[in-house]
N, CA, C and O of each residue as an XYZ file, in Angstrom:
696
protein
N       0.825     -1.189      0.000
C       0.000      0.000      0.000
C       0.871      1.256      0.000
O       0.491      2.182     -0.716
N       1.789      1.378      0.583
C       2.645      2.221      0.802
C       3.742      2.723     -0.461
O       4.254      3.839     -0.549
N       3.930      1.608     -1.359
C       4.631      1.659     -2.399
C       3.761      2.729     -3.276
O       4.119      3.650     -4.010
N       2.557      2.268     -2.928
C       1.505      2.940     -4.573
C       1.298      4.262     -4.075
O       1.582      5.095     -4.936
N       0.873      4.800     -2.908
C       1.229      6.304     -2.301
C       2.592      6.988     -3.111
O       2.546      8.037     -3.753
N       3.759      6.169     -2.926
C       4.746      7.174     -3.148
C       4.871      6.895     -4.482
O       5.362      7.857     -5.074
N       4.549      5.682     -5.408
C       4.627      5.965     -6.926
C       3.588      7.120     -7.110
O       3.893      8.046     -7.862
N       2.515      7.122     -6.542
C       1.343      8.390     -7.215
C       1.773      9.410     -7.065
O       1.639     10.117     -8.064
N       2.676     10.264     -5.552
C       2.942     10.913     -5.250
C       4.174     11.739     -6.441
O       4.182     12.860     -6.949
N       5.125     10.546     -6.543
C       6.327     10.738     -7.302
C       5.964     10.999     -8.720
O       6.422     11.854     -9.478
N       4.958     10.001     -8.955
C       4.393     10.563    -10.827
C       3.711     11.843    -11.040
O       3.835     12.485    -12.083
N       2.946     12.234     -9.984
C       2.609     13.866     -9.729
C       3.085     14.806     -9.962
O       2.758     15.700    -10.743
N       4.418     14.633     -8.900
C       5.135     15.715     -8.696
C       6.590     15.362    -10.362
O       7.436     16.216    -10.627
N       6.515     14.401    -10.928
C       6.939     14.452    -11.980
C       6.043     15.399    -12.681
O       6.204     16.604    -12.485
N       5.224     15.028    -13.385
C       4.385     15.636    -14.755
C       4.155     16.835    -13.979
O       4.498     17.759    -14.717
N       3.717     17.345    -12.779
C       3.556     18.490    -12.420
C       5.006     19.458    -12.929
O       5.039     20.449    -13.658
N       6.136     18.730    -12.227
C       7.630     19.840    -13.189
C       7.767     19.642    -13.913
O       8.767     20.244    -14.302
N       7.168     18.729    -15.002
C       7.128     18.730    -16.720
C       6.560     19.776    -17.080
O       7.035     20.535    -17.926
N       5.247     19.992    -16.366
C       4.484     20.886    -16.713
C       4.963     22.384    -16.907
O       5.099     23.194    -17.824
N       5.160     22.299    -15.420
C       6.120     23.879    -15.544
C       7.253     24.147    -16.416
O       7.478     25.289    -16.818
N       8.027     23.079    -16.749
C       9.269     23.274    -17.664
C       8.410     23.597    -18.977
O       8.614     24.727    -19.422
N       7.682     22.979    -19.529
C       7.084     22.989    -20.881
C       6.800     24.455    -21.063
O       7.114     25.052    -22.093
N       5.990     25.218    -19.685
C       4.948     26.098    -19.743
C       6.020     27.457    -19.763
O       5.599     28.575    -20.059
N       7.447     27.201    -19.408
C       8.161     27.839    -18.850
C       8.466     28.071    -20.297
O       8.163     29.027    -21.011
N       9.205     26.863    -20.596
C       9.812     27.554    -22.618
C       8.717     27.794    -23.391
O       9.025     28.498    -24.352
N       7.465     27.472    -23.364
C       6.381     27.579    -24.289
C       6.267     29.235    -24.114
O       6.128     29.887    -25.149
N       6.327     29.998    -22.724
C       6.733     31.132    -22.579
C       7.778     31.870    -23.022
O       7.661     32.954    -23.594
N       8.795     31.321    -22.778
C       9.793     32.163    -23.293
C       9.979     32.416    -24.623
O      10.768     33.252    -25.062
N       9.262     31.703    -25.278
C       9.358     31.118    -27.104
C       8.053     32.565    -27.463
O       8.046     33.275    -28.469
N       7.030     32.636    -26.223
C       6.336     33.835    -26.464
C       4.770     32.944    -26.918
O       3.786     33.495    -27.410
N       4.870     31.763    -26.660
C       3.648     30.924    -27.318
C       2.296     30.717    -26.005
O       1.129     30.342    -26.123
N       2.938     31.065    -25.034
C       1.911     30.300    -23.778
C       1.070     31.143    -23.245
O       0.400     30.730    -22.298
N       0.854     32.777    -23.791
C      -0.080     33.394    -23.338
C      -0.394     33.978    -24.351
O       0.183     33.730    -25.410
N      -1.769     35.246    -24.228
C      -2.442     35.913    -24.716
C      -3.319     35.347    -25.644
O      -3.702     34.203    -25.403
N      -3.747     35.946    -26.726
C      -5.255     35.379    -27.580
C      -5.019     34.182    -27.979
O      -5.978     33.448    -27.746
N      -3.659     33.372    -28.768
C      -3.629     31.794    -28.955
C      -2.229     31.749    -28.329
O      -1.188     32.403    -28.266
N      -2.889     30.407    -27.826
C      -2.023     29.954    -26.777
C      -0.977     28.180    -27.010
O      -1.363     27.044    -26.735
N      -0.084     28.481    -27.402
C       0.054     27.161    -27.751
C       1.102     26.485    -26.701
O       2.322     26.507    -26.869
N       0.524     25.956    -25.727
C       1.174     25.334    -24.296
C       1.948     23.409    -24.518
O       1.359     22.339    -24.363
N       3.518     23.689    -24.946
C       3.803     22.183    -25.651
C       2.699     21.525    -23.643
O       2.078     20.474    -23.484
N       2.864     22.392    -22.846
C       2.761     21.381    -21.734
C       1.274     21.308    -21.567
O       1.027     20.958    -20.413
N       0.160     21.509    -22.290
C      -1.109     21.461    -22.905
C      -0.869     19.522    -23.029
O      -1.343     18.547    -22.445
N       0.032     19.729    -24.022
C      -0.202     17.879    -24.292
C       0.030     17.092    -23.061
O      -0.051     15.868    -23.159
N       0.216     17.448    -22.294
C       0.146     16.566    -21.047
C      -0.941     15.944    -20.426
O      -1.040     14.988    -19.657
N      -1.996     16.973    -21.117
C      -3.073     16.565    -20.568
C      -4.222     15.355    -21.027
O      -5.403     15.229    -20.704
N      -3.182     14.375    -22.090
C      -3.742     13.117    -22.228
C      -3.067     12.173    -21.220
O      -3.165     10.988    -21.538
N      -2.199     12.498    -19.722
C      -1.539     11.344    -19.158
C      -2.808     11.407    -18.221
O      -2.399     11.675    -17.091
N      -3.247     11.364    -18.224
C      -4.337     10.651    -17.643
C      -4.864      9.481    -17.722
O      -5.165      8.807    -16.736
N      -5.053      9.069    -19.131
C      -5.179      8.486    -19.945
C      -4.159      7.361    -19.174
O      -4.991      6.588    -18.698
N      -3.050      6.929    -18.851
C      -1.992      6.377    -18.147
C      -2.096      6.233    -16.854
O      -1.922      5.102    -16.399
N      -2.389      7.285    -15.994
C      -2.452      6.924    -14.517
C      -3.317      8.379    -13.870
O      -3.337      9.490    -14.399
N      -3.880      8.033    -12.798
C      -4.589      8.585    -12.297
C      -4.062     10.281    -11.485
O      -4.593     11.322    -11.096
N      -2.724      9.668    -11.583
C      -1.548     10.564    -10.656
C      -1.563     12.287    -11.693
O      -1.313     13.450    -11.377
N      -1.937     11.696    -12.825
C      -1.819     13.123    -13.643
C      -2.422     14.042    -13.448
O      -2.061     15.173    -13.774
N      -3.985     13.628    -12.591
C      -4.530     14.779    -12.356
C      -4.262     16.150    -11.180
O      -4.645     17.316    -11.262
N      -3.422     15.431    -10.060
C      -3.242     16.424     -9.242
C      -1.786     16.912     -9.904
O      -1.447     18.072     -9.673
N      -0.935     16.091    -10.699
C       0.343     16.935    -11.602
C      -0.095     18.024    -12.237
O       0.297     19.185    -12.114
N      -1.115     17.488    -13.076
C      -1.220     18.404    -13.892
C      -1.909     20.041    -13.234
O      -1.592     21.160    -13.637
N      -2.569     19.819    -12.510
C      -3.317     21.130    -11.670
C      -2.361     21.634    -10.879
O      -2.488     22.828    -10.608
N      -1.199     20.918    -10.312
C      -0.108     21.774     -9.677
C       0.560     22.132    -10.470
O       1.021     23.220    -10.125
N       0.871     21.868    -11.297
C       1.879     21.947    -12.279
C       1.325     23.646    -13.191
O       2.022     24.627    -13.452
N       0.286     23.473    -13.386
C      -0.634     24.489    -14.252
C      -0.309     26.274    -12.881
O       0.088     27.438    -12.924
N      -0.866     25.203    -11.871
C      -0.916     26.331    -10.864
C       0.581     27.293    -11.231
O       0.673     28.411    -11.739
N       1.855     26.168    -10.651
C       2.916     26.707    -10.559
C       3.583     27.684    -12.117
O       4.155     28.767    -12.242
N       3.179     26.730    -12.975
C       3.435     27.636    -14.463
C       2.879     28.659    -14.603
O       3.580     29.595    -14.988
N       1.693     28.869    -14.405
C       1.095     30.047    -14.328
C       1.388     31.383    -13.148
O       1.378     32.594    -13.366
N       1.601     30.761    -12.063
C       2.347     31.511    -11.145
C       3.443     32.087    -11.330
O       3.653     33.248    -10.980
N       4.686     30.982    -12.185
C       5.755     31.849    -12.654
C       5.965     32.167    -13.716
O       7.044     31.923    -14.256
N       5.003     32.792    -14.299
C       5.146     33.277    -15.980
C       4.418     34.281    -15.576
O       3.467     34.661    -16.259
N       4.683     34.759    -14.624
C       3.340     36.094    -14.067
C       2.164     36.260    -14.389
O       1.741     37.390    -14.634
N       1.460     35.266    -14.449
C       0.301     35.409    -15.113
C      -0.996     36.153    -13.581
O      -0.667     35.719    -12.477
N      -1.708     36.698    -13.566
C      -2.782     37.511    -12.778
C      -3.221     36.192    -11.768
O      -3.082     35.033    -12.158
N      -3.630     36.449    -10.756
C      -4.565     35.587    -10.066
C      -5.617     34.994    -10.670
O      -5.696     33.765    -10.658
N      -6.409     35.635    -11.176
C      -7.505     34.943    -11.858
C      -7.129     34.110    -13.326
O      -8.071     33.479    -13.808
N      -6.200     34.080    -13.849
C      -5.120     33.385    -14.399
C      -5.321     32.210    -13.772
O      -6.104     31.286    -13.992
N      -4.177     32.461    -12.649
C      -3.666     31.445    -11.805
C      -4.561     30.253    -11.661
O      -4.208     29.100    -11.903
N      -6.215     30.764    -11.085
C      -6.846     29.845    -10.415
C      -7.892     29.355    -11.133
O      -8.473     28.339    -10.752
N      -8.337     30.159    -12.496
C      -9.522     30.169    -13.131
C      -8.734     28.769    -14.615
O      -9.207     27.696    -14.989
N      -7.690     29.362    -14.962
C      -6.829     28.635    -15.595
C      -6.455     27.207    -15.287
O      -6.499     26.353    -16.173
N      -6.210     27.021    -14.468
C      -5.535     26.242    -13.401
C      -6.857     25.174    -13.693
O      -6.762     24.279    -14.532
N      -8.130     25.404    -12.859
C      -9.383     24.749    -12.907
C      -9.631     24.102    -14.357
O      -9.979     22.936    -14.541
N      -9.402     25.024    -15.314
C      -9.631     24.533    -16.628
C      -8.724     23.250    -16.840
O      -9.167     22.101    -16.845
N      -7.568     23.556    -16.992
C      -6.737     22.172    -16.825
C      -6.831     21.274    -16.058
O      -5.976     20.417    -16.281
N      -7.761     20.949    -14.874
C      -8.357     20.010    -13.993
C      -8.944     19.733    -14.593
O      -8.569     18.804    -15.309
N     -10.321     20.281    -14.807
C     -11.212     19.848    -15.356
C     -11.005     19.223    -16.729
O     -11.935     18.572    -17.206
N      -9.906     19.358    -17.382
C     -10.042     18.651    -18.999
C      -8.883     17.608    -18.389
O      -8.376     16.825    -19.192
N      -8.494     17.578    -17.139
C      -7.428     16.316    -16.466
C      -8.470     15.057    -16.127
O      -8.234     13.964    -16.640
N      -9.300     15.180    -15.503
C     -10.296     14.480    -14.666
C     -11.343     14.104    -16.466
O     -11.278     12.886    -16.630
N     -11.924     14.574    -17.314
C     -12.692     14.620    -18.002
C     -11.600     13.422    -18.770
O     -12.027     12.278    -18.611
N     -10.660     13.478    -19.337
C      -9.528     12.914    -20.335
C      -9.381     11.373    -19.184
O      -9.222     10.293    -19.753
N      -9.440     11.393    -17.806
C      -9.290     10.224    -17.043
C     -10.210      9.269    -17.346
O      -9.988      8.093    -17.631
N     -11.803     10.126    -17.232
C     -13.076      9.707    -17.275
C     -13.840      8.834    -18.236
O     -14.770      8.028    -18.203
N     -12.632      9.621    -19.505
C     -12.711      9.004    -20.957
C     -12.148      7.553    -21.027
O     -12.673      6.466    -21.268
N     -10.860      7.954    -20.721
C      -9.725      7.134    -21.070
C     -10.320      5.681    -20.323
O     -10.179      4.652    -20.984
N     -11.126      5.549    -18.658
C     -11.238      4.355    -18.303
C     -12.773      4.095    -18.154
O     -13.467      3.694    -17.220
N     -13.048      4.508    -19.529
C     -14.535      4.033    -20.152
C     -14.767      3.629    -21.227
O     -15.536      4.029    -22.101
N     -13.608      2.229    -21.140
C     -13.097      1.599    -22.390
C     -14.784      0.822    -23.479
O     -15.939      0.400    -23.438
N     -13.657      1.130    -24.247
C     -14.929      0.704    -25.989
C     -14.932     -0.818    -25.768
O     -13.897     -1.475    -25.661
N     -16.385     -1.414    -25.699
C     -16.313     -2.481    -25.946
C     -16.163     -2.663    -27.515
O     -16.623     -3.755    -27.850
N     -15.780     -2.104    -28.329
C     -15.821     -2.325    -29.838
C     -14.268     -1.683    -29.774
O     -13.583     -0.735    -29.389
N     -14.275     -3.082    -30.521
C     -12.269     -2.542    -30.380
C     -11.641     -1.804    -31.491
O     -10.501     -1.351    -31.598
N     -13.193     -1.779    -32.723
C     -12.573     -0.785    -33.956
C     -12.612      1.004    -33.104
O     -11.919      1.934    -33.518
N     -13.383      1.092    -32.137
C     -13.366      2.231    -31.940
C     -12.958      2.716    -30.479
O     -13.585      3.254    -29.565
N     -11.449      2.237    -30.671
C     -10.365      2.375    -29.757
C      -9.800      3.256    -30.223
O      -9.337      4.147    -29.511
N      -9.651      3.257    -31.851
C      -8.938      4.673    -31.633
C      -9.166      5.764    -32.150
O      -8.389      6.653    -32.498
N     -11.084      5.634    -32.233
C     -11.601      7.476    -32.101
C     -11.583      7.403    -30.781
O     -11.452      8.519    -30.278
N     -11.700      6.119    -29.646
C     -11.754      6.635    -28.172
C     -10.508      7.573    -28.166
O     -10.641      8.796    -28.112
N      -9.339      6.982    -28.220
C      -7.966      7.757    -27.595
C      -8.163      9.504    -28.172
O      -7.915     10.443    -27.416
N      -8.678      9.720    -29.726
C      -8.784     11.052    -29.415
C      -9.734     11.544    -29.168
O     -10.013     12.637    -29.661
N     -10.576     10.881    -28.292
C     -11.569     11.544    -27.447
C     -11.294     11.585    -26.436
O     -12.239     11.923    -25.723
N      -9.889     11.297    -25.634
C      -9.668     12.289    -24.636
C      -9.051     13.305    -24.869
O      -9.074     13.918    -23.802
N      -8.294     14.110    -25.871
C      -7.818     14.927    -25.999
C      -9.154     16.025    -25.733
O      -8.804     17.007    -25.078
N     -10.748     16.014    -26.169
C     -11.089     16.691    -26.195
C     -11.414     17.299    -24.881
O     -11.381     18.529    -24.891
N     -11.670     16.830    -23.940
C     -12.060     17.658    -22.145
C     -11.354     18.837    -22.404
O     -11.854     19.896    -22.783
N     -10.043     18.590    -22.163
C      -8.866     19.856    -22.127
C      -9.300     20.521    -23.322
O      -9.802     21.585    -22.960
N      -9.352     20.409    -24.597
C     -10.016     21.507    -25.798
C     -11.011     22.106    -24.811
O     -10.744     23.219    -24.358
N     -11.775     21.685    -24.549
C     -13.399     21.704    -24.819
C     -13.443     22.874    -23.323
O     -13.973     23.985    -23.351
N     -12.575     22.103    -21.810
C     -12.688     23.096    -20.311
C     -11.700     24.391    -21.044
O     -12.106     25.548    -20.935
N     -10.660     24.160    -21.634
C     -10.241     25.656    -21.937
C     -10.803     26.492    -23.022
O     -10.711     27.719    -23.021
N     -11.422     25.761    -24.003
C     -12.286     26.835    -24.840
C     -13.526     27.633    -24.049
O     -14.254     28.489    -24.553
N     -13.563     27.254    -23.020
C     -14.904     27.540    -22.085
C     -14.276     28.806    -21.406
O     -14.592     29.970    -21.649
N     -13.304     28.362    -20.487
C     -13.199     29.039    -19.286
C     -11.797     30.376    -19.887
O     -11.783     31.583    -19.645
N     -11.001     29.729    -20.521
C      -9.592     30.795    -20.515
C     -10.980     32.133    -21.546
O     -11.460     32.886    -20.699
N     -11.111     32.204    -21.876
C     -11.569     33.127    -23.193
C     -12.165     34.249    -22.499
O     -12.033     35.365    -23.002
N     -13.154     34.034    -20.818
C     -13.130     34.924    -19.682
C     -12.381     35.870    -19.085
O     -12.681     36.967    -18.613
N     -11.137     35.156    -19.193
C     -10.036     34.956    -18.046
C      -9.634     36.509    -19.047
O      -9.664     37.646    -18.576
N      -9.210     36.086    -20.765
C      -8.511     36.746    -21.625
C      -9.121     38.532    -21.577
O      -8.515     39.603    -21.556
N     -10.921     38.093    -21.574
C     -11.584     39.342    -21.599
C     -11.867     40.160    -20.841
O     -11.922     41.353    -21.140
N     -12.123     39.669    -19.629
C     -12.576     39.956    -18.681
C     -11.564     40.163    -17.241
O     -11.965     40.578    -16.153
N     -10.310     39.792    -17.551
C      -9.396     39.370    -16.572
C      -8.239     40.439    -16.966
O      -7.859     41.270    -16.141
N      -7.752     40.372    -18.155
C      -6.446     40.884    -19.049
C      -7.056     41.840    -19.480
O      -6.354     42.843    -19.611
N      -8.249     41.957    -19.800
C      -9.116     42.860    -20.887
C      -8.173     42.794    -22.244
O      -8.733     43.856    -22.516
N      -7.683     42.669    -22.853
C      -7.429     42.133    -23.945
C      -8.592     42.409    -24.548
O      -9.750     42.304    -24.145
N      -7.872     42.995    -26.169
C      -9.491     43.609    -27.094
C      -9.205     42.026    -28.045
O      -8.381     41.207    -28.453
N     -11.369     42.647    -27.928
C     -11.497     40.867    -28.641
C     -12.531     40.747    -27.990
O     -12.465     41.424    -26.964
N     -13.642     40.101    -28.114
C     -14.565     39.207    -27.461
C     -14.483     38.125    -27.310
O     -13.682     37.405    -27.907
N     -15.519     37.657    -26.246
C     -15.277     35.943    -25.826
C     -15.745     35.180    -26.979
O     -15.914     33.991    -26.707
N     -15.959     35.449    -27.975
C     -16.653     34.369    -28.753
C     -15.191     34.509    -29.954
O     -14.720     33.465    -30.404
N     -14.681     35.674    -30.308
C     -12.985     35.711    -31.025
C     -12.322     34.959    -29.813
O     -11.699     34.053    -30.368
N     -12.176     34.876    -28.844
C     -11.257     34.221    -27.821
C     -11.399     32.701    -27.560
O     -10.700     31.698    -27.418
N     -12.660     33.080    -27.576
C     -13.097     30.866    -27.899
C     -12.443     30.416    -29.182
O     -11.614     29.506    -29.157
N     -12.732     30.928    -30.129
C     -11.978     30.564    -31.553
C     -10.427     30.521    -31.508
O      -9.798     29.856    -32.331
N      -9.956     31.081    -30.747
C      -8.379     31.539    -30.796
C      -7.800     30.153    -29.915
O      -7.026     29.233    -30.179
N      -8.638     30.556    -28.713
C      -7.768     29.675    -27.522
C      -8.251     27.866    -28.102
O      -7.500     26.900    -27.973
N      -9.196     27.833    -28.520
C      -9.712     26.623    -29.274
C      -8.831     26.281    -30.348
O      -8.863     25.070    -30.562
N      -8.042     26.922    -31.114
C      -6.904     26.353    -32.193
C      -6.056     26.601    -31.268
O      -5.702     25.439    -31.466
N      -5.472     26.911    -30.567
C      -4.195     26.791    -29.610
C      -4.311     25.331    -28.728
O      -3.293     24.700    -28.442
N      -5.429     24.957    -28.404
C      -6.193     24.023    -27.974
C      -6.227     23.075    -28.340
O      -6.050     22.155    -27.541
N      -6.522     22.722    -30.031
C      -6.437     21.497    -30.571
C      -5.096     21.501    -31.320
O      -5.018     20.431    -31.924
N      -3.928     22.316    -31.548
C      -2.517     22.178    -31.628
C      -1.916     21.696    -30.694
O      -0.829     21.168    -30.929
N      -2.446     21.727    -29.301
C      -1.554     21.658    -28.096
C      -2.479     20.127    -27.370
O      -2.054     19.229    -26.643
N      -3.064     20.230    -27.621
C      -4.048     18.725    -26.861
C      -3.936     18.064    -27.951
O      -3.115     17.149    -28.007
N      -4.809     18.416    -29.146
C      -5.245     17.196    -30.241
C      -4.187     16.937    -30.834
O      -4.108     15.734    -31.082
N      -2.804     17.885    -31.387
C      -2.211     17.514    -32.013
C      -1.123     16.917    -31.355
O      -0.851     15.725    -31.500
N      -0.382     17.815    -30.520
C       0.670     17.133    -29.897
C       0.779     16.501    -29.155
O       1.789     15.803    -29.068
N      -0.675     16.427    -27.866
C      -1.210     15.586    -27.261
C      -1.591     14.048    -27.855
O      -1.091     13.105    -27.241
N      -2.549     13.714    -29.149
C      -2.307     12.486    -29.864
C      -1.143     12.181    -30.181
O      -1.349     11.024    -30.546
N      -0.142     12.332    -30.310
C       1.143     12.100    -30.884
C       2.060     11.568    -29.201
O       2.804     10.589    -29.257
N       1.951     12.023    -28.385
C       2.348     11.880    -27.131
C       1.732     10.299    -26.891
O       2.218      9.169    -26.842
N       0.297     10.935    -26.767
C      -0.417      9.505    -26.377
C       0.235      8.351    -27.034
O       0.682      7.387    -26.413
N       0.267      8.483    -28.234
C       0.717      7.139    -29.416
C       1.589      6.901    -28.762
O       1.597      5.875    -28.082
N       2.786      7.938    -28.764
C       3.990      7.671    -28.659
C       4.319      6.546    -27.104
O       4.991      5.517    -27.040
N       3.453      7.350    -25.899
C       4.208      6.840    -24.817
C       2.831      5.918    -24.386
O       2.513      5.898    -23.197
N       1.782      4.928    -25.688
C       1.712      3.604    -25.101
C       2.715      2.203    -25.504
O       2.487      1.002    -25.358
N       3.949      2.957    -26.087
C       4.694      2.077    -26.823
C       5.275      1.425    -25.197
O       5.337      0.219    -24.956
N       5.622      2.413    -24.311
C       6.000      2.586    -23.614
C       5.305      1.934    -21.704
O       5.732      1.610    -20.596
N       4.085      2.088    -22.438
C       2.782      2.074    -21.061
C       3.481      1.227    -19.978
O       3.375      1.846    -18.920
N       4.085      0.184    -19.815
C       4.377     -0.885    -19.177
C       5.675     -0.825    -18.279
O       5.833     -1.512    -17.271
N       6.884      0.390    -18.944
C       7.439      1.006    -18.116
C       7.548      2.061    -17.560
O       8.493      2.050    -16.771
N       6.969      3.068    -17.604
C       6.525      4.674    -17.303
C       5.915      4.724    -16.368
O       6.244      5.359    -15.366
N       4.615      3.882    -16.531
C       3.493      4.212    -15.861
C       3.312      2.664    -14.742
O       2.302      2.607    -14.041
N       4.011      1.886    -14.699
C       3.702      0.559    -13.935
C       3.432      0.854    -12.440
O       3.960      1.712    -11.732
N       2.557      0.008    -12.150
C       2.104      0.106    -10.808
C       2.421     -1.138    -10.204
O       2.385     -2.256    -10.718
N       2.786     -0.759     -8.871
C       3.792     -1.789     -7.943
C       2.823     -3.134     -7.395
O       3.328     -4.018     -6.703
């Protein structure tokens, strides 16, 4: 019992400083804020999909990136939520396996969509209403929504593929 505490703990606080590293150069590159947003650490948010541990990574991880890329409080926490919520939604997916095994793999990119779908919702607020940034929420849904499916659908499917080659050593449970 004790083993699986500190693997969850340890895979957390992994993908959580993935997160921030990603969110950190996706910043510095000038890609991780304002009207499109293209976050490489966005694709993280299919490890769920893998282990359960991703969801509190990924929400600390979001927290802390956002914290140090100066992003506003309501940033911080409104943001933050969005990436939970498409963490937990992408989990929800992922272990509500297809009994039809041809459609295993529109399942897999149907978890990419939570994370599209909680940040096309919630950041586009955050942008207008938070930053004031000119633009409306319905130009900001469109924007943060292709930053969204570049950063979840695209590089996120490609992740996924990539690291179930992998599933058996990454993610093993004791």
């Amino acid at each position: 019992m004790k083993n699986k505490k500190v693997l969850f703990i340890t895979q957390a606080a992994a993908i959580a400083a993935l997160y921030v590293v990603l969110t950190l150069l996706a910043n510095a590159l000038g890609l991780a804020n304002y009207a499109i947003q293209v976050r490489f650490s966005e694709a993280l948010t299919i490890l769920p999909f893998f282990t359960p541990a991703a969801i509190p990574g990924l929400f600390i991880g979001c927290i802390l990136g956002n914290w140090l890329s100066d992003c506003i409080l309501w940033d911080i926490i409104f943001g933050s939520i969005a990436t939970l919520l498409g963490a937990v939604g992408t989990y929800l997916i992922a272990h509500a396996k297809p009994k039809n095994t041809k459609l295993s793999q529109f399942h897999e990119i149907c978890c990419t969509i939570p994370p599209i779908l909680a940040n096309t919702i919630i950041v586009p607020f955050i942008l207008a209403y938070a930053y004031h940034f000119e633009g409306g929420v319905p130009f900001f849904m469109l924007t943060v929504c292709i930053g969204e499916v570049i950063s979840c659908g695209i590089l996120g499917s490609i992740l996924l593929k990539t690291l179930k080659k992998y599933r058996g050593h990454l993610f093993e449970q004791p």
